[in-house]
C-alpha positions in Angstrom: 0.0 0.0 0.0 2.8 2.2 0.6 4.8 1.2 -2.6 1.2 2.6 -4.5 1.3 5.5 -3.1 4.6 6.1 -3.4 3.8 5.5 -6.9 0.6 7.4 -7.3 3.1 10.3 -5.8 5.3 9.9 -7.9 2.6 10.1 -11.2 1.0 13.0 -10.0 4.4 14.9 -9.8 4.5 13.6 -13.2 2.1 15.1 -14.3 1.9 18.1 -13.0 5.2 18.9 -13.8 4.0 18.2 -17.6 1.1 20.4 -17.2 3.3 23.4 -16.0 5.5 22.4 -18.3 2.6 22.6 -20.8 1.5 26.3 -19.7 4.9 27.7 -19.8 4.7 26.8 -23.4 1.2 28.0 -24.2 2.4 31.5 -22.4 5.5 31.3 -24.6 3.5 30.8 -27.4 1.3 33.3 -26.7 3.7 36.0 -25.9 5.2 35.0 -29.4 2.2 36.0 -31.2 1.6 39.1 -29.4 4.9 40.3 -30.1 4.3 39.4 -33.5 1.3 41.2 -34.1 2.9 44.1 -32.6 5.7 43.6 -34.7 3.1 43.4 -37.7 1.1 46.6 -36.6 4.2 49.1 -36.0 5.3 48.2 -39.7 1.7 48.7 -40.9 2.5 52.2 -41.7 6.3 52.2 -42.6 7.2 54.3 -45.7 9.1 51.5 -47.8 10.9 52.1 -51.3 11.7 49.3 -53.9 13.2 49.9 -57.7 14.0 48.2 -60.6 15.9 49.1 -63.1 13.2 51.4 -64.7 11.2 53.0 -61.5 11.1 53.5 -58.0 8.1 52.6 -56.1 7.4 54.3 -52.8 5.0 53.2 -50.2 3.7 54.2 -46.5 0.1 51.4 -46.3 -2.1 54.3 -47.6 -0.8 55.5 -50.7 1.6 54.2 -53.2 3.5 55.9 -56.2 5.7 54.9 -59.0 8.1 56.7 -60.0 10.2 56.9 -63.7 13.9 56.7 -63.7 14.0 58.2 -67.3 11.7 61.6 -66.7 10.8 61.9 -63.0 6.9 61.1 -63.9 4.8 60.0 -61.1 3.1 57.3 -63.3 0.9 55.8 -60.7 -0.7 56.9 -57.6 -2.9 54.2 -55.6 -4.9 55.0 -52.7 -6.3 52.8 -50.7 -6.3 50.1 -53.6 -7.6 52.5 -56.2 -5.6 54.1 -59.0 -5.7 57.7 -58.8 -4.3 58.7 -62.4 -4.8 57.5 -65.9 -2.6 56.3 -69.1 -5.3 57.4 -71.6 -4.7 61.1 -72.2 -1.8 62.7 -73.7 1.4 62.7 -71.0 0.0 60.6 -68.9 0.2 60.1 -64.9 1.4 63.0 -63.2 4.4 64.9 -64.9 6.6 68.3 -64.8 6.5 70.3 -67.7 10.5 70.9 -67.6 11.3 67.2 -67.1 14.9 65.5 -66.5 15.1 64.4 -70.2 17.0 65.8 -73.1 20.5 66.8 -71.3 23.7 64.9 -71.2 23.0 62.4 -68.1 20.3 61.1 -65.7 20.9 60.3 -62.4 18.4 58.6 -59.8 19.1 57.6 -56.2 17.6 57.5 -52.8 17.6 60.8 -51.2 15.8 59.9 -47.7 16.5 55.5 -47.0 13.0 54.6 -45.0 15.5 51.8 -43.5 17.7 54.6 -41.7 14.7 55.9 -40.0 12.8 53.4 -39.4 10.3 53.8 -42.3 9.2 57.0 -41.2 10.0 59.0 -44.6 11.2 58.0 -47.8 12.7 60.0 -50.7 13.4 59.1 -54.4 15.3 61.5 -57.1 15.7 61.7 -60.8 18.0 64.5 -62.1 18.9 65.2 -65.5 22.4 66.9 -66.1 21.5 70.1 -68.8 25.6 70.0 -69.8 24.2 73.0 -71.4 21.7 71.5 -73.7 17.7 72.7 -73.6 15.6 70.8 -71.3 12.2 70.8 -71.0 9.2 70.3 -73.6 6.3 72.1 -72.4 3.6 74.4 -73.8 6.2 76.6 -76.2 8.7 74.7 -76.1 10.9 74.4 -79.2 11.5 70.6 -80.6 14.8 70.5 -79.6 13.7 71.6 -75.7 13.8 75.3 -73.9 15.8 75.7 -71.1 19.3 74.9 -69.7 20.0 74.0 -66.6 20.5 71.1 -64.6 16.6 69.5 -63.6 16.2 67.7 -60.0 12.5 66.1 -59.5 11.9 64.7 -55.8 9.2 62.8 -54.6 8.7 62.5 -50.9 6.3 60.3 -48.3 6.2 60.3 -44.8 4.8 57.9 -42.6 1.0 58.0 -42.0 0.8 60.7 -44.6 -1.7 60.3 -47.3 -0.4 61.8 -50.6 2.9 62.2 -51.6 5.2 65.2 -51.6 7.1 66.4 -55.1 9.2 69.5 -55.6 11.4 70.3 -58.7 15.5 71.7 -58.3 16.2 74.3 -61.0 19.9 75.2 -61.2 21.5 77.0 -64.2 25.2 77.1 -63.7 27.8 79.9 -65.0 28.7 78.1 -67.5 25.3 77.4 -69.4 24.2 79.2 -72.2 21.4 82.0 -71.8 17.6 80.4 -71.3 14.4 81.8 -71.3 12.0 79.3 -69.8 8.3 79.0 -71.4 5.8 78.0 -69.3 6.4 75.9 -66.4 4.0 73.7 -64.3 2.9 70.0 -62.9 -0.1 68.8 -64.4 -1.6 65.4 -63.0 -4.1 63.9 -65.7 -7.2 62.3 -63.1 -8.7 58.5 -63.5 -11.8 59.5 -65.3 -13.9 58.6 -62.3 -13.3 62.2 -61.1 -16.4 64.2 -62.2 -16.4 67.2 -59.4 -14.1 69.8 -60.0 -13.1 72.3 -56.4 -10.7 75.1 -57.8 -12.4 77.6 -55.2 -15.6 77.8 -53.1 -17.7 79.5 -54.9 -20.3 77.9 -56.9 -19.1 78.2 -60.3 -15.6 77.0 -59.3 -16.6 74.2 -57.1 -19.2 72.2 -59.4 -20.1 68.7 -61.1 -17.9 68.2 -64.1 -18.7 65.3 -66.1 -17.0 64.4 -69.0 -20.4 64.9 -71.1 -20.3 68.5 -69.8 -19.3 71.1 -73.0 -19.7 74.7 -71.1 -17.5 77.2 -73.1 -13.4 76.8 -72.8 -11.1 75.5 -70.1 -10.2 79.4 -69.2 -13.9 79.8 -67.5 -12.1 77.7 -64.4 -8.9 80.0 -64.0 -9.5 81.9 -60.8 -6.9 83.0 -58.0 -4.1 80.7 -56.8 -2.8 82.8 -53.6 -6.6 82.3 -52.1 -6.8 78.6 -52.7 -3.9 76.8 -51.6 -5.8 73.4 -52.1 -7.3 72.7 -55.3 -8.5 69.4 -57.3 -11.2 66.5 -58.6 -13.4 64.2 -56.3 -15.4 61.1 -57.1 -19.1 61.2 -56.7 -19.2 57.5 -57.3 -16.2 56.5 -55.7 -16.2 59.3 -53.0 -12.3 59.8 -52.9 -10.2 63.0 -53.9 -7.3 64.1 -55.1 -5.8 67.7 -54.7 -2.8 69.7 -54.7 -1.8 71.8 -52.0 0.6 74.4 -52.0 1.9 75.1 -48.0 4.1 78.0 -49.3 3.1 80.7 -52.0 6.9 81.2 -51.8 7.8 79.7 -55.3 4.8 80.7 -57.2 5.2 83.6 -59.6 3.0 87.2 -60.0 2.4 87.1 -56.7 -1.5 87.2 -54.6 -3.1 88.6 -57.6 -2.4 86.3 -59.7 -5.2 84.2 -61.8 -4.3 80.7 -63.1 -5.5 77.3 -64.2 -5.7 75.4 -61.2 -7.7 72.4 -62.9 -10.1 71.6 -66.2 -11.3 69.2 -68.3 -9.3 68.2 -71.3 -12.0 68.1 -74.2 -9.4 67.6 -77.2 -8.6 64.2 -76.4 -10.4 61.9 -74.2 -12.2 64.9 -71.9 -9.8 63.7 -68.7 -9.8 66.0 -65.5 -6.8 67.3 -64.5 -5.0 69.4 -61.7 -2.3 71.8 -62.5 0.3 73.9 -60.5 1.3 76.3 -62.6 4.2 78.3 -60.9 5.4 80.3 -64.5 3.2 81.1 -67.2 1.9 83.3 -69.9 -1.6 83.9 -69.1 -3.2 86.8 -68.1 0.2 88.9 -68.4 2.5 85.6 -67.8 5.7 86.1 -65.6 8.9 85.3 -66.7 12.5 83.3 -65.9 15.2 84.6 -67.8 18.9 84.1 -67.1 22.1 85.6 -68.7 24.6 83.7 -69.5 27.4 83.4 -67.4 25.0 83.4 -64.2 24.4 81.0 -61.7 20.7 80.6 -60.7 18.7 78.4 -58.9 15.0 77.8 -57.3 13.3 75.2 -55.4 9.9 74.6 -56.7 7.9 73.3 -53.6 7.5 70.8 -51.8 4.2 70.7 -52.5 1.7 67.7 -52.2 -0.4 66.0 -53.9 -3.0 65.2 -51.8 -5.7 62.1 -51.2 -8.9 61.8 -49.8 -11.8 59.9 -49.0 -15.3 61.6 -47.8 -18.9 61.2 -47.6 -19.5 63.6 -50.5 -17.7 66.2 -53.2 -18.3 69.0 -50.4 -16.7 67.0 -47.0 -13.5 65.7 -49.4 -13.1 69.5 -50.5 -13.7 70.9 -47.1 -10.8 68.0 -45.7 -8.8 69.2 -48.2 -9.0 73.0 -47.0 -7.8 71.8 -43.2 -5.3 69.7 -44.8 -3.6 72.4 -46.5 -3.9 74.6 -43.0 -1.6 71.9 -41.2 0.7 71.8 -44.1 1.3 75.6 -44.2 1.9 75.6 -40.5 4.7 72.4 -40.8 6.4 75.2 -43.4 9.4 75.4 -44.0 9.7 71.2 -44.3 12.8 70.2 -42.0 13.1 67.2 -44.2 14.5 68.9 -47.5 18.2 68.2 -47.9 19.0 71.0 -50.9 21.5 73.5 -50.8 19.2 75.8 -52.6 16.2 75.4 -50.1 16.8 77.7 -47.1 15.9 75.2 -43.6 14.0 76.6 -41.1 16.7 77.7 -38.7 18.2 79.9 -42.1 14.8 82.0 -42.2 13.3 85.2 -40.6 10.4 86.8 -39.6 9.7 90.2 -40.8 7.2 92.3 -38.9 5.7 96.0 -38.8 2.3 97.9 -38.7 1.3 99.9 -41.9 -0.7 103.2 -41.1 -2.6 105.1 -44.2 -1.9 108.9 -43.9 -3.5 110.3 -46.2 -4.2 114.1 -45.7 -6.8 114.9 -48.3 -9.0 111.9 -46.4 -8.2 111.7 -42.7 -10.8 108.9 -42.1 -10.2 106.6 -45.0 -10.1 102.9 -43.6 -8.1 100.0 -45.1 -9.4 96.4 -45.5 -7.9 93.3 -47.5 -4.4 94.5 -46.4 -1.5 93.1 -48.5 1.7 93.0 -47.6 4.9 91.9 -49.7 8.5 91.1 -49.6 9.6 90.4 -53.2 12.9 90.9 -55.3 13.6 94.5 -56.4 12.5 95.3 -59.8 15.0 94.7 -62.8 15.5 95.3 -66.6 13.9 92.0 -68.6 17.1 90.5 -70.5 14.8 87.9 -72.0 13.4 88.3 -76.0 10.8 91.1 -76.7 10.7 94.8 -76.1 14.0 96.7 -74.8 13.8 97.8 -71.5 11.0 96.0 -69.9 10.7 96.4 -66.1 9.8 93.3 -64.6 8.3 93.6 -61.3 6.6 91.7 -58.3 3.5 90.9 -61.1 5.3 89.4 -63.5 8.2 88.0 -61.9 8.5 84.1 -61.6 12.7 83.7 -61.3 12.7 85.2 -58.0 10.7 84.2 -54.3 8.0 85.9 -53.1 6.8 86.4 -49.3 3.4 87.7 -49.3 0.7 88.2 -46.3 -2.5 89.3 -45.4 -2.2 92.3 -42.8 -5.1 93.1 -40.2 -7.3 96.4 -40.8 -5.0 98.2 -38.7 -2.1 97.7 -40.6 0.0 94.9 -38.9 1.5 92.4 -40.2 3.8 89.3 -39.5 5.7 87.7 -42.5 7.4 84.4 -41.4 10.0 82.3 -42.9 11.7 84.3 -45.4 14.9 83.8 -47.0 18.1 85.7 -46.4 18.3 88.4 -48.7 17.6 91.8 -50.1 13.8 92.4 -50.9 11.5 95.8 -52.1 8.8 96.1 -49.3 5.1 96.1 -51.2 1.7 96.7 -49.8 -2.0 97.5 -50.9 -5.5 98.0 -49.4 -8.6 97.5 -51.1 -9.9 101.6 -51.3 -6.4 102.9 -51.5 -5.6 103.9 -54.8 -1.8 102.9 -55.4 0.8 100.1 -53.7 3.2 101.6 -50.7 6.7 100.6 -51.9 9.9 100.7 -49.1 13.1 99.5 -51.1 16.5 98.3 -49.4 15.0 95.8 -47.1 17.7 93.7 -45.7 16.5 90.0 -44.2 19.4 88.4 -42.2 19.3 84.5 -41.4 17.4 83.3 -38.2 16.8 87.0 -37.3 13.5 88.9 -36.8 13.2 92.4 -38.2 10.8 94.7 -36.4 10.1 97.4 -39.7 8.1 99.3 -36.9 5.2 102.0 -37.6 5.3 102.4 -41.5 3.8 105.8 -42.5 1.9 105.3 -46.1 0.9 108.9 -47.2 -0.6 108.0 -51.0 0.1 109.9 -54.2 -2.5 112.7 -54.5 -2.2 115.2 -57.4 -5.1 117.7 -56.2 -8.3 117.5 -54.9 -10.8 115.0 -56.1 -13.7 115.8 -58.0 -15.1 112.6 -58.5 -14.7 108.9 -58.4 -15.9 105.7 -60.0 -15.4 102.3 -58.8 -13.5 101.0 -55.4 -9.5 100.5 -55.7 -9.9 96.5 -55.2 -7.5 95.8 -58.0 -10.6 94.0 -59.7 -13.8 95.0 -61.8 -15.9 92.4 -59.7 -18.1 95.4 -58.0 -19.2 96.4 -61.4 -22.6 95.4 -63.6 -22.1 91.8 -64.5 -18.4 91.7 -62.8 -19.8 88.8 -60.5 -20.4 86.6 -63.9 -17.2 88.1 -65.8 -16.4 84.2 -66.6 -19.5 83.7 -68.6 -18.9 82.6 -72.5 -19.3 85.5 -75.1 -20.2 88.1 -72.1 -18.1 91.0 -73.9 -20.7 90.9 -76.9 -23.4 91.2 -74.7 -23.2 95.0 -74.0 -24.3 96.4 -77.0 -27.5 94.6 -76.1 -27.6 95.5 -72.1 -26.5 99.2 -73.2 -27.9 100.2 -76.5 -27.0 103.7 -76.4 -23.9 103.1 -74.6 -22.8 104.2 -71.1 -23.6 107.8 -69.4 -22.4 107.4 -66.5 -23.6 110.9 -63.8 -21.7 111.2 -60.8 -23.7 111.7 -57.8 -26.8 109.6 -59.5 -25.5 106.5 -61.4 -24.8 103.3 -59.2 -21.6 102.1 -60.8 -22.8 98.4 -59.6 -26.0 98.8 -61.8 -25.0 101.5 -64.4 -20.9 100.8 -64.8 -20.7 98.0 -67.1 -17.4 95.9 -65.9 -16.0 95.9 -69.2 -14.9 98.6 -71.3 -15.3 96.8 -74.5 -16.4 97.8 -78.7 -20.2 97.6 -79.0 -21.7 94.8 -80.9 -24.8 95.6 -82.4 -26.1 92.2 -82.5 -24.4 89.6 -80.6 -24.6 86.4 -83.2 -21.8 84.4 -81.8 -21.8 81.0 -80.9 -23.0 80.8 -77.5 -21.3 77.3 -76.6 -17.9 78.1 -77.5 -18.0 81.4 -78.2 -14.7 83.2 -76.5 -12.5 80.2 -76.3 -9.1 80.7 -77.9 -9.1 80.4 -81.8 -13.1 80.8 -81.6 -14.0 83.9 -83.6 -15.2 86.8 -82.2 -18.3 89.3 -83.2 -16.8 92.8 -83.8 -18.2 96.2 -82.8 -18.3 99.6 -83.6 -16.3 102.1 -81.3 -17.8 102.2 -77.9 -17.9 106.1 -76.0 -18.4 106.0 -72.0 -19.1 109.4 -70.4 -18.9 110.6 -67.4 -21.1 113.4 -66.2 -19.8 115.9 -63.5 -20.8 119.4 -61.8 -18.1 121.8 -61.4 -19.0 124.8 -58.8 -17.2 126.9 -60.9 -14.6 127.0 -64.1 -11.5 125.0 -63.9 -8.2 126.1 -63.8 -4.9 124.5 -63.2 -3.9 121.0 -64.2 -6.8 118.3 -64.1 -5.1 114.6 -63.8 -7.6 111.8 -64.5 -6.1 109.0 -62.6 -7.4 105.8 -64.1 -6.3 102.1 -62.7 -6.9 99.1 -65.4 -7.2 95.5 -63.8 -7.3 94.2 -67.5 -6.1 95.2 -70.9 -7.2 94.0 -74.2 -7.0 96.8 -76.2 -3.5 99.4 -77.0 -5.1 102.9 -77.2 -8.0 104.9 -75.5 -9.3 108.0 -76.7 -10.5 111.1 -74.3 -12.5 114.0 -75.2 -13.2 116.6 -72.4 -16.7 118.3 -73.0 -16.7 116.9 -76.6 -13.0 118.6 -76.9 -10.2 115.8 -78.1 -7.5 116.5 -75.7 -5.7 113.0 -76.6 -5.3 109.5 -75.6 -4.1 106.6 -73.6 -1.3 105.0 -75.5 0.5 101.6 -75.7 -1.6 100.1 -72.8 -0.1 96.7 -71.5 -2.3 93.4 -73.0 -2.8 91.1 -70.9 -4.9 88.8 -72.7 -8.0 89.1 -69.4 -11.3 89.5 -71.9 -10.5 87.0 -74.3 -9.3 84.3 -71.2 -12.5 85.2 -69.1 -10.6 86.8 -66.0 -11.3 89.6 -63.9 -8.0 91.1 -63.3 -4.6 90.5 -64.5 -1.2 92.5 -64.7 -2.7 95.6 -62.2 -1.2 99.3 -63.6 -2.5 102.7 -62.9 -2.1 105.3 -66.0 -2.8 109.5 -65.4 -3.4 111.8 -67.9 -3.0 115.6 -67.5 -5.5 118.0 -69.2 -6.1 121.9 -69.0 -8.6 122.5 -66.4 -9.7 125.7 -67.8 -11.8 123.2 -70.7 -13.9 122.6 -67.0 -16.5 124.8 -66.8 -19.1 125.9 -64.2 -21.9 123.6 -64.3 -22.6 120.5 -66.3 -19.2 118.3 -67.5 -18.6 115.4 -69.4 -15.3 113.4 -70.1 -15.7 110.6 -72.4 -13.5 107.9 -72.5 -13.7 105.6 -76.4 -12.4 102.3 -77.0 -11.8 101.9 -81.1 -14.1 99.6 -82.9 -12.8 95.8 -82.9 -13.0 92.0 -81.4 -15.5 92.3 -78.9 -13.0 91.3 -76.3 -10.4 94.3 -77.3 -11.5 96.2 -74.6 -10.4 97.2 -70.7 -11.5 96.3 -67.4 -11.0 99.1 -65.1 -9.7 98.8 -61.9 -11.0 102.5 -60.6 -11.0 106.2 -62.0 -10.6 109.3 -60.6 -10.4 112.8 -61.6 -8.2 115.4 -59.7 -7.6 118.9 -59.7 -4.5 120.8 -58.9 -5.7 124.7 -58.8 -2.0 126.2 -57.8 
């Protein structure tokens, strides 16, 4: 009996040393697997790059991108499983206009390794070496390319992010021949699931845009880039987005005026959406990048990204899109770009002051929509065209430009801005004119305090009279909110038969002040479809007169100086009578190309002409302005007009 139970003892030791055994491997086990799937969830979102020997393919669990090694075309963008672009329209994918093709080398290589960071950003490069040969085939481009330097395209993920980063490294070196670049953008081309286009909130630019949809030209969706920093296409159907989003204005050209395509429809192929940063181009006045030979220049274009979406409708992916681009401008300047032409964060300043209108002739005049600049000083063009050109903050796009908006007291804070020399610009909507301070020195990682700025603005006399509001726009004009609308310039022989008397004191310039200053068609019999698209012909019109009727308390005498600010030009000369007395013209007026594009405002310039007050008499007045007969679209869009009078 003892023997068993010795025995039985000895058995249940046994076996409970196997079960313990048992649960120390279960727990081992276990503790396996949850390391595992912890393991498997920290490298869920890990930025990973593979390549072959034709692309690079860059990845974070959200989106994924390929990348050519030949051009620096993003050729596929999935998200979330679905691809973003297409193959099936022209230069396909997404693409720079001045690619890395057509120079003596290419060079590709991994600027940011995911595996030295532990997959929290990745970074691929393709650079073509110019060697002094033309790069770039874009719009004007000659066959055998149009600009040389040396061409660096990045594309950039970070962990978590969803959309991918590009930016583009110009750099012409000394030794390069002179180059005159045409126009200059990235252009995605959209999967043609994308039917609703968002360029800007309001209703016209933020619509449904099927492919079946034939509503004028492309040029009724150019609006302003400075006010909408994220732009693009969503899917009704597949509720997803994609959008670009620009954190800094820095590298874009003409500055927070400036209209441009941020996205259309392609109708002459197969009608695919697309998105479009344009940062130099020719429309509406253009800008320009020309350098001399002999010089060394260089500009970072971005980062900016191209951003992806998902939402429960068009309006929620565009309004995501908005706050997206409000946490990308506040990560600006990126701490990850490794280029010695893009100026880090710590090799940046912040440039401050308050602006205060003095202006003697009206003591209580109020400024709102305050603009305040920091741009490169104005310079002699040196590329093809007319001698002596001045190119300035409008039509600059070689340079960086550090633009704000001020509070209605006048203050403003303008971070992150390069070392440098810059001309200090600023403008208020119902100030006629731009404050200019030159010599502005920036020093790296320094603030400078400009202090109380005293803007007293050019007055040449007393004013008799005024007609519009100095908003750099013809939007508060008759029909200005619909200035986009097809074949609108032949429409004012019909809305203003007898042409425009305009009677200070009586008229309401937003009833009575057509927007456009423009040769009267007697009977508008254009096609109403396409009718103002480029190549599209025209009705013509007969001279068009537009008076304006004033009381003087008594005869003139002096110098008068009418004071008139265009926001668009279409047309070289403009003929003035003073109480039906010729007194001469407006000459060699700037185009700009606004009419016949559908814009609103485009290169901004204020023109006076001086006149013997004595032809003023007392009583009734009339100046009459006359656009010669034409193109319906050869016409002006006046900014504001003012007469003044200088009695001593």
């Amino acid at each position: 009996m003892n023997l068993y139970k010795k025995n039985a003892t000895a058995i249940k030791a046994a076996i409970l040393i196997l079960i313990l055994s048992i649960i120390q491997i279960d727990n081992s086990s276990e503790a396996q697997s949850i390391q595992a799937a912890n393991q498997t969830a920290a490298s869920a979102g890990e930025v990973k790059i593979e390549e072959n020997e034709s692309t690079y393919t860059i990845s974070n669990g959200i989106v994924t991108a390929r990348i050519s090694k030949r051009n620096g075309d993003i050729t596929s963008l999935i998200y979330k499983g679905t691809e973003m672009l297409t193959d099936k329209s022209g230069h396909t994918g997404g693409y720079w206009s001045h690619d890395t093709t057509g120079g003596k080398e290419i060079l590709s290589r991994i600027t940011i390794d995911p595996q030295s960071n532990g997959g929290q950003r990745g970074e691929v490069s393709v650079k073509g070496i110019s060697g002094g040969i033309k790069m770039g085939h874009g719009p004007g481009a000659e066959s055998d390319g149009n600009f040389a330097a040396d061409i660096e395209i990045r594309y950039n993920i970070g962990r978590g992010e969803s959309g991918v980063y590009t930016y583009c490294i110009f750099e012409h070196l000394p030794e390069y021949p002179a180059a005159n670049m045409t126009e200059a953008r990235f252009c995605a081309k959209l999967a043609d699931f994308f039917d609703w286009i968002s360029v800007a909130q309001d209703e016209h630019h933020n619509k449904n845009y099927p492919a079946s949809l034939r509503e004028g030209d492309k040029y009724i969706y150019t609006t302003n880039q400075y006010n909408n920093p994220a732009f693009g296409w969503s899917s009704t159907t597949k509720n997803v987005g994609l959008f670009i989003i620009n954190p800094s204005m820095e590298y874009m050209s003409g500055g927070p005026t400036k209209i441009e395509f941020l996205g259309h429809r392609d109708t002459t192929q197969v009608a695919a959406p697309c998105v479009l940063n344009y940062w130099r181009s020719s429309h509406y006045g253009g800008a320009e990048v020309a350098v001399a030979a002999g010089e060394h220049w260089s500009k970072v274009i971005g980062p900016f990204m191209l951003y992806v979406n998902s939402g429960s409708d068009s309006q929620d992916i565009y309004k995501n899109a908005r706050d997206q681009a409000v946490k990308e401008k506040q990560k600006w300047p990126f701490d990850w770009v490794d280029s010695k032409s893009f100026a880090k964060p710590g090799e940046r300043a912040t440039v401050k002051g308050q602006l205060v209108l003095a202006d003697p002739l009206m003591p209580g005049a109020k400024m709102s929509n305050v603009m305040v600049g920091l741009t490169a000083p104005a310079y002699t063009s040196s590329a093809p065209g007319p001698a002596n050109r001045t190119i300035d903050w409008q039509r600059d796009a070689r340079n960086y430009q550090f633009w704000v908006r001020g509070t209605d007291t006048g203050e403003f804070t303008i971070p992150s801005v390069r070392a440098g020399t810059y001309t200090l610009h600023a403008f208020t909507d119902g100030v006629l004119g731009e404050y200019i301070k030159t010599d502005v020195t920036i020093e790296a990682g320094k603030t400078l305090d400009l202090g109380r700025i005293d803007w007293t603005p050019v007055r040449r006399g007393r004013q008799l009279w005024e007609v519009g509001i100095p908003n750099r726009s013809g939007l508060e004009f008759f029909k200005g909110d619909v200035y986009y609308t097809p074949n609108i310039t032949a429409s004012y022989g019909e809305l203003f038969p007898n042409d425009i008397t305009y009677v200070i004191g009586k008229s309401d310039f937003t009833k009575d002040w057509f927007f456009a200053h423009v040769p009267h068609v007697e009977q508008n019999t254009a096609a109403p479809a396409r009718a103002g698209a480029l190549g599209a012909p025209m009705a013509n019109g007969r001279a068009a007169p537009r008076t304006i009727v004033f009381d003087m308390p008594s005869n003139g005498r002096g110098k008068a100086t009418l004071r008139l600010a265009f926001s668009g030009t279409g047309v070289r000369s403009i003929a003035i009578t003073v109480n039906d007395e010729a007194v001469g013209q407006l000459s060699n007026l700037p185009a700009d190309n606004v009419l016949s594009n559908h814009g609103m405002h485009g290169i901004w310039h204020e023109q006076e002409f001086v006149f013997d007050a004595s032809l003023l008499k007392q009583g009734a007045n009339k100046l009459t302005l006359t656009v010669p007969g034409g193109n319906a679209n050869s016409g002006v869009i006046y900014d504001y007009l003012r007469l003044e009078l200088n009695e001593s």
